[in-house]
Residue frames as qw, qx, qy, qz and C-alpha x, y, z in Angstrom:
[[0.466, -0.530, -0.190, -0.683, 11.10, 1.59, -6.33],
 [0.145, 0.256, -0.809, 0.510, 11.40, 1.08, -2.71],
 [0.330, -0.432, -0.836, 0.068, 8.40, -0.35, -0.60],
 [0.009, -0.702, -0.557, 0.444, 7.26, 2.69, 0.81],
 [0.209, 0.374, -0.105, -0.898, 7.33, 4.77, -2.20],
 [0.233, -0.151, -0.795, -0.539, 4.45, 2.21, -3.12],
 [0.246, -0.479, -0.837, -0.100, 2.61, 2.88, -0.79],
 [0.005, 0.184, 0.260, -0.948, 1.89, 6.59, -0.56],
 [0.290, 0.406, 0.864, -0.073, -1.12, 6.82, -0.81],
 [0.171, 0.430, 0.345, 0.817, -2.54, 9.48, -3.90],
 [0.115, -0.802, -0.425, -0.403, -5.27, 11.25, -2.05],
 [0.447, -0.884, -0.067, 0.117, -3.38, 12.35, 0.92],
 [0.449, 0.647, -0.506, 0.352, 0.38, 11.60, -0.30],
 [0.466, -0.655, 0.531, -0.269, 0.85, 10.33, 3.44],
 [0.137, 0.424, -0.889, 0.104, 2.81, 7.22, 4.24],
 [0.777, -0.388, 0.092, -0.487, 0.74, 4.72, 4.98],
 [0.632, 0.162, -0.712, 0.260, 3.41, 2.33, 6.43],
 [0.024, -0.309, 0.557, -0.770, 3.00, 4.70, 9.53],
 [0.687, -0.247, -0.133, -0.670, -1.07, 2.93, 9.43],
 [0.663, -0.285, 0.653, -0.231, -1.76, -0.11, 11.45],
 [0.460, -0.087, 0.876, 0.114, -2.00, -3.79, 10.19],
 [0.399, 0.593, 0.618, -0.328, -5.33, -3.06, 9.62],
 [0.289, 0.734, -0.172, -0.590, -4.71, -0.69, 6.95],
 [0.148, 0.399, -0.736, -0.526, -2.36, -2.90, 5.06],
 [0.264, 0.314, 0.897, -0.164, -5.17, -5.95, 5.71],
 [0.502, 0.722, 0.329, -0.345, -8.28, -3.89, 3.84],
 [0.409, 0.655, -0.457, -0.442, -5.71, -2.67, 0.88],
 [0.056, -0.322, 0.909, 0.259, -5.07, -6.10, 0.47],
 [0.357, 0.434, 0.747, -0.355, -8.65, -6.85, 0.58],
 [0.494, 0.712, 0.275, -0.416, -9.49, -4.58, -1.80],
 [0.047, 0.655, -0.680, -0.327, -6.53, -5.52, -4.13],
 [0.136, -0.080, 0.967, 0.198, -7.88, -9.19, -4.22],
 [0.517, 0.535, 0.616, -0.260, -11.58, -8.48, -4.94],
 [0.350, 0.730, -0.117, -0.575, -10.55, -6.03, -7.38],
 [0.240, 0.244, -0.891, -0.297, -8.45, -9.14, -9.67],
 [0.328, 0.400, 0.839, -0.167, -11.54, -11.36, -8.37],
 [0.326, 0.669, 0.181, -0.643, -13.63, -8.84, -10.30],
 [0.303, 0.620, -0.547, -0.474, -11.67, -9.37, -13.76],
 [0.008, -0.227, 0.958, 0.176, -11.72, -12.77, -13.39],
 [0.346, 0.375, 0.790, -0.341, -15.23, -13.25, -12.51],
 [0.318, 0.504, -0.320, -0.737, -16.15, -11.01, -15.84],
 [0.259, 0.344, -0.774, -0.465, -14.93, -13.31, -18.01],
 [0.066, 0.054, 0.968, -0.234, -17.02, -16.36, -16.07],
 [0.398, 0.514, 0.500, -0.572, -20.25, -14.29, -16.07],
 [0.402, 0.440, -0.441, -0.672, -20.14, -13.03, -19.81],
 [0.206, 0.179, -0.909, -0.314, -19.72, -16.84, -20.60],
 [0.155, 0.302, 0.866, -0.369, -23.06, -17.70, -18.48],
 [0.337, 0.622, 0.470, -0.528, -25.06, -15.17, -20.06],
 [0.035, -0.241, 0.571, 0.784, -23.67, -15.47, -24.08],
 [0.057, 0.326, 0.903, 0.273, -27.15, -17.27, -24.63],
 [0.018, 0.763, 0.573, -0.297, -29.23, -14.42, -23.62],
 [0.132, -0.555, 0.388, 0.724, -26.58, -12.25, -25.21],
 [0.152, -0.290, 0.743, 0.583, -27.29, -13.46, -28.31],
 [0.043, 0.609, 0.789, 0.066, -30.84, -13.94, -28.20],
 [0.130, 0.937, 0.258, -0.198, -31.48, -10.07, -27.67],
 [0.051, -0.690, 0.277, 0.667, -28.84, -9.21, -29.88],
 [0.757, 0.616, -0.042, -0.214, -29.34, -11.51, -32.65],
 [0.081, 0.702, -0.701, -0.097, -25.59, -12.73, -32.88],
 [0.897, 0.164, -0.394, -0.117, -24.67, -16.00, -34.69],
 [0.878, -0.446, -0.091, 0.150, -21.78, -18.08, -32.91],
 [0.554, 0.392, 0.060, 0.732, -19.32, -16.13, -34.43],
 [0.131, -0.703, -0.002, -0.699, -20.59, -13.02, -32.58],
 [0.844, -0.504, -0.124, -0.138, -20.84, -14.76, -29.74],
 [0.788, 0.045, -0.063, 0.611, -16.95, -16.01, -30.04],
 [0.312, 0.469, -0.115, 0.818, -16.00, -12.13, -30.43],
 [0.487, -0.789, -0.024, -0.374, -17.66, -11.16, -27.01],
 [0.740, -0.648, 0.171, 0.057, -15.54, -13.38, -25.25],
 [0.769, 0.243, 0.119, 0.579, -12.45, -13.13, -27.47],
 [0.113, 0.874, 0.115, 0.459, -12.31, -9.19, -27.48],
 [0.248, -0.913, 0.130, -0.297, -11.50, -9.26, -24.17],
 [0.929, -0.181, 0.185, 0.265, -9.13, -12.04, -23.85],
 [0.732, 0.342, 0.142, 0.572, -7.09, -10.61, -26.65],
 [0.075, 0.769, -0.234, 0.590, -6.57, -7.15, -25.45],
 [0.562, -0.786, 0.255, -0.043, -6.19, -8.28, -22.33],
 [0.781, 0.017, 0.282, 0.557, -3.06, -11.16, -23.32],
 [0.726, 0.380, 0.070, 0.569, -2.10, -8.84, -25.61],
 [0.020, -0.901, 0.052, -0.431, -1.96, -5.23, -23.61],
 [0.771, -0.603, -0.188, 0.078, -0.62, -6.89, -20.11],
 [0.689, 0.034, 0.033, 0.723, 3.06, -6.59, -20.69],
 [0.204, 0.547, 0.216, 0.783, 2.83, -3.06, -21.90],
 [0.620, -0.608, -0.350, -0.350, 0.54, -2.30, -19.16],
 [0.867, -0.238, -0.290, 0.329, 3.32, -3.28, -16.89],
 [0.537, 0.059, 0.038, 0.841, 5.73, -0.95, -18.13],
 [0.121, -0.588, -0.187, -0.778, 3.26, 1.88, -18.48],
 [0.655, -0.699, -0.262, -0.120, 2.53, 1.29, -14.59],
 [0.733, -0.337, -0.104, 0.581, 6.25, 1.33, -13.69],
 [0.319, 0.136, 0.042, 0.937, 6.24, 4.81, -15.34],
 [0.171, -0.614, -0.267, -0.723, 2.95, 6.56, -14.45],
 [0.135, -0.362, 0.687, -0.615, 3.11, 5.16, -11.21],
 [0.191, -0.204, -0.956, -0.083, 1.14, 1.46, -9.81],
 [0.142, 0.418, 0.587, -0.679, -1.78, 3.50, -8.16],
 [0.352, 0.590, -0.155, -0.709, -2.70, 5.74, -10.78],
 [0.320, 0.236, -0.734, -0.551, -2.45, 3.00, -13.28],
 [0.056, 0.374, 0.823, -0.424, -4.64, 0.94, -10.91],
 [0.241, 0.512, 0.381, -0.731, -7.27, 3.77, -10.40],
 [0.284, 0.446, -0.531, -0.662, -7.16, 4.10, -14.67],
 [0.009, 0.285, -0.958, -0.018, -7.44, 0.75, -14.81],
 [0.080, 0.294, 0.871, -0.385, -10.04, 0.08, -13.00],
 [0.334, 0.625, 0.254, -0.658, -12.32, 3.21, -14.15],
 [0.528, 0.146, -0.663, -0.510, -12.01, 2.08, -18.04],
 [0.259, 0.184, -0.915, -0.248, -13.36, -0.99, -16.92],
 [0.171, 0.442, 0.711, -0.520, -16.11, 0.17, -14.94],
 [0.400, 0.536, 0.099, -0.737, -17.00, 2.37, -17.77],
 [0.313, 0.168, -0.805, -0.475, -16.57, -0.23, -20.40],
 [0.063, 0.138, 0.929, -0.338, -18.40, -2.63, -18.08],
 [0.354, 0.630, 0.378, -0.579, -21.76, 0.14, -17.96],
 [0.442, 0.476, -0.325, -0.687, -21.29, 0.91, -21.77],
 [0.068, -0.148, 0.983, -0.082, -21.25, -3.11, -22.04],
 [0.139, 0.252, 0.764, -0.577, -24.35, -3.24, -20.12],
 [0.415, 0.623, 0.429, -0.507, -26.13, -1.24, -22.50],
 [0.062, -0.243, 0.666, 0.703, -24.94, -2.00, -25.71],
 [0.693, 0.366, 0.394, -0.480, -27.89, -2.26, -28.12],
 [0.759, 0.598, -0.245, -0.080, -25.43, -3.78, -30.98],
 [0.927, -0.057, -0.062, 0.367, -22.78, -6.63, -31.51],
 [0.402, 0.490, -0.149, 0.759, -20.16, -3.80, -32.45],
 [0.097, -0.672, 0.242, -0.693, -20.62, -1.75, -29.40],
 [0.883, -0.446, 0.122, -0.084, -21.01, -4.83, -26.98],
 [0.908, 0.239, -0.155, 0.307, -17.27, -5.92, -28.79],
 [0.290, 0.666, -0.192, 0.660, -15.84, -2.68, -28.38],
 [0.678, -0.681, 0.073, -0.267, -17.10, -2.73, -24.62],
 [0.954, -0.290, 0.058, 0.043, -15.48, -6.00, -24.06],
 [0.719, 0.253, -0.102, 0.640, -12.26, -5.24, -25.84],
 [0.050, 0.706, -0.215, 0.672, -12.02, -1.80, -23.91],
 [0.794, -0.564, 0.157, -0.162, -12.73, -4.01, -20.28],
 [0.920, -0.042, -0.068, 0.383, -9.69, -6.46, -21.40],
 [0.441, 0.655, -0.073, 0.610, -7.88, -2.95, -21.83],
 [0.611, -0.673, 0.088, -0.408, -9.19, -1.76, -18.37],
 [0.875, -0.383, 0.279, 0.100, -7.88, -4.84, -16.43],
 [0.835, 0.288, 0.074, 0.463, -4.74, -5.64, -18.63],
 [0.237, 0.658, -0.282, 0.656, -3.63, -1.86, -17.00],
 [0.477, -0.709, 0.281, -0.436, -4.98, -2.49, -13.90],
 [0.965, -0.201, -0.115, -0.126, -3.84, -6.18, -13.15],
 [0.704, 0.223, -0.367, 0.565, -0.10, -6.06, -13.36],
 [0.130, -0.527, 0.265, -0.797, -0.43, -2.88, -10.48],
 [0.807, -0.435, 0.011, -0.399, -2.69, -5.24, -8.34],
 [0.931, -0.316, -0.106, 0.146, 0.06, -7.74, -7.85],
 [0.404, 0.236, -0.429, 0.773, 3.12, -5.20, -7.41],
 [0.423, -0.582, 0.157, -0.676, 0.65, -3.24, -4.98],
 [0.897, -0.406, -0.081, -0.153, 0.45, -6.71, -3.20],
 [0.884, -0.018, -0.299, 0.360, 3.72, -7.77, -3.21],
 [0.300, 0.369, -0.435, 0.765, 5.02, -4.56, -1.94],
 [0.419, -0.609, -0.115, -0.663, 2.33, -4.25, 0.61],
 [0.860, -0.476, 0.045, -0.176, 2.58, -7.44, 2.47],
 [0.119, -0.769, 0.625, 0.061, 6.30, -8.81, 3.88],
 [0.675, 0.253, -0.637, -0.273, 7.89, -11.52, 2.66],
 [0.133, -0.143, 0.833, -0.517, 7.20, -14.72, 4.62],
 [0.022, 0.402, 0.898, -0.177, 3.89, -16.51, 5.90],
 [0.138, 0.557, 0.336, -0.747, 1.85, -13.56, 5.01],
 [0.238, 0.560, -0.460, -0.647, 2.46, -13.03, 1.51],
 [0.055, -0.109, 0.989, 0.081, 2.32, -16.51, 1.18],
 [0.009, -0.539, -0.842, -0.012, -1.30, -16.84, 2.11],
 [0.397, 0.678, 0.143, -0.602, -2.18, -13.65, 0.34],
 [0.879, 0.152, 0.409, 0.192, -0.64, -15.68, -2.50],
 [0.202, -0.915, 0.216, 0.276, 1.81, -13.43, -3.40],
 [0.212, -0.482, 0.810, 0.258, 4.42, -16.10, -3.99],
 [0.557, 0.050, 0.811, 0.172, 2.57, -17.87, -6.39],
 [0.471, 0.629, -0.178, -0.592, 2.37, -15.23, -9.30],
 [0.236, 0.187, -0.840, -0.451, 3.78, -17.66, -12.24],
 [0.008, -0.271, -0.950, -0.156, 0.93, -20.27, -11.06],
 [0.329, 0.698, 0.292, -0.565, -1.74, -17.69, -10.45],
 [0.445, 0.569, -0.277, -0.634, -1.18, -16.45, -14.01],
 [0.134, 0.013, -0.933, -0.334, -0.91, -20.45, -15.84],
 [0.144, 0.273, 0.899, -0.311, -3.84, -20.88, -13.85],
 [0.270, 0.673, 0.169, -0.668, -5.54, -17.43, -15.59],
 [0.232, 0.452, -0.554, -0.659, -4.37, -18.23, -18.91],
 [0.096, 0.104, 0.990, 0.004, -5.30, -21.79, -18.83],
 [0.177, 0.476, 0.687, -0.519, -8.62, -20.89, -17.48],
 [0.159, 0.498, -0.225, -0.823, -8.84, -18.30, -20.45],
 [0.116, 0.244, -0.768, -0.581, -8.58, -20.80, -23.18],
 [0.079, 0.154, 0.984, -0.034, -11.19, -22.83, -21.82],
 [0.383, 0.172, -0.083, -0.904, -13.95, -21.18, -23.85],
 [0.777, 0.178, 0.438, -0.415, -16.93, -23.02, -25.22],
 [0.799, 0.504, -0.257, -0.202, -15.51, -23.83, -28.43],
 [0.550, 0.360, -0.753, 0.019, -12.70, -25.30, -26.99],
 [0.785, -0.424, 0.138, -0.430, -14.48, -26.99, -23.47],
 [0.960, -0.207, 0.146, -0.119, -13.04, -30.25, -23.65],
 [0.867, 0.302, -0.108, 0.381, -9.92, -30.13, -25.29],
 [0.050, 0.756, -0.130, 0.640, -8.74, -27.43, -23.87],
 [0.592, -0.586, 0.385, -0.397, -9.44, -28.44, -19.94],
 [0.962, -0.056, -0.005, 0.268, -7.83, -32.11, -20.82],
 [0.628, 0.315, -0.129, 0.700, -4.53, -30.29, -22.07],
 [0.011, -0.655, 0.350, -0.669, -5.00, -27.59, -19.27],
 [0.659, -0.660, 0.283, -0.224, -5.15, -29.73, -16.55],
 [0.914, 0.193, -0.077, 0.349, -2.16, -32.27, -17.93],
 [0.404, 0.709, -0.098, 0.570, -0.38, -28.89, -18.02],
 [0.282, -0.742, 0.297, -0.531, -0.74, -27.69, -14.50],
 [0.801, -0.518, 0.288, -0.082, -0.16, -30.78, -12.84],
 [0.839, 0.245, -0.091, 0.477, 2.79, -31.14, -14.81],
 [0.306, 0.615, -0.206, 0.697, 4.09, -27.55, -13.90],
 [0.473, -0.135, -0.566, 0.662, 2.91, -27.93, -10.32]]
């Protein structure tokens, strides 16, 4: 896949290599809020599991499956997710991506049971787990290699993702053990 057949864009099919700077500067904008977005999910859900669980009634066990659901489909769909972007194409699996996980997000929102808040959450980790592997080939083919890429952080997928997984484990049940043996970890790997 060559660098500008990633970046036709679907609604017009034009080239947009032919756009200014500017162009490739907002898709890259909107490529990092959109992974800010998944990550910040997972941060909010955990702030609000106590209110969660007060108007749903869920023990800690229910609780655990709100924020597990979507960990585990996401870990476990990403890979797949990859490959199903390198064949449907990294936009379109984007755009897919993104719209399950706005509409899990709203169906989320109004769940009025533990089962249909789980199913939410485990259909967002689906959402993002297609859209996330597309968000960082869309970056890396957007921006050039060099000081640019760099500080769109480009070149630091492997520690972007230890840092996401790490960050994952550190749920409430495991708070403290978990952030001792993830931060030993990263400043061993750098």
């Amino acid at each position: 896949m060559t660098r500008a057949s990633l970046l036709i864009t679907p609604a017009t099919g034009h080239d947009s290599e032919s756009t200014s700077g500017a162009g490739a500067t907002v898709a890259v904008v909107i490529l990092v809020l959109t992974q800010l977005m998944f990550v910040v999910d997972t941060s909010i859900v955990n702030v609000a599991l106590p209110d969660i669980g007060r108007e749903l009634g869920l023990s800690d066990t229910g609780l655990s499956w709100v924020v597990t659901a979507y960990a585990l489909t996401f870990g476990g769909l990403i890979l797949l997710s990859g490959k199903v972007g390198s064949m449907i194409g990294l936009c379109r699996a984007l755009l897919l991506g993104v719209s399950v996980f706005v509409i899990a997000s709203i169906a989320g929102g109004l769940a009025t049971s533990a089962e249909i808040l789980a199913a939410a959450r485990a259909l967002q980790g689906t959402g993002a787990a297609l859209a996330a592997p597309s968000v960082m080939a869309l970056l890396m083919g957007i921006t050039d290699p060099g000081p640019q890429r760099s500080r769109d952080g480009c070149s630091s997928g492997p520690r972007y993702w230890r840092r996401r997984a790490s960050a994952s484990v550190s749920s409430r049940s495991f708070s403290a053990s978990a952030e001792l043996i993830r931060d030993r970890w990263l400043n061993a790997c750098g």
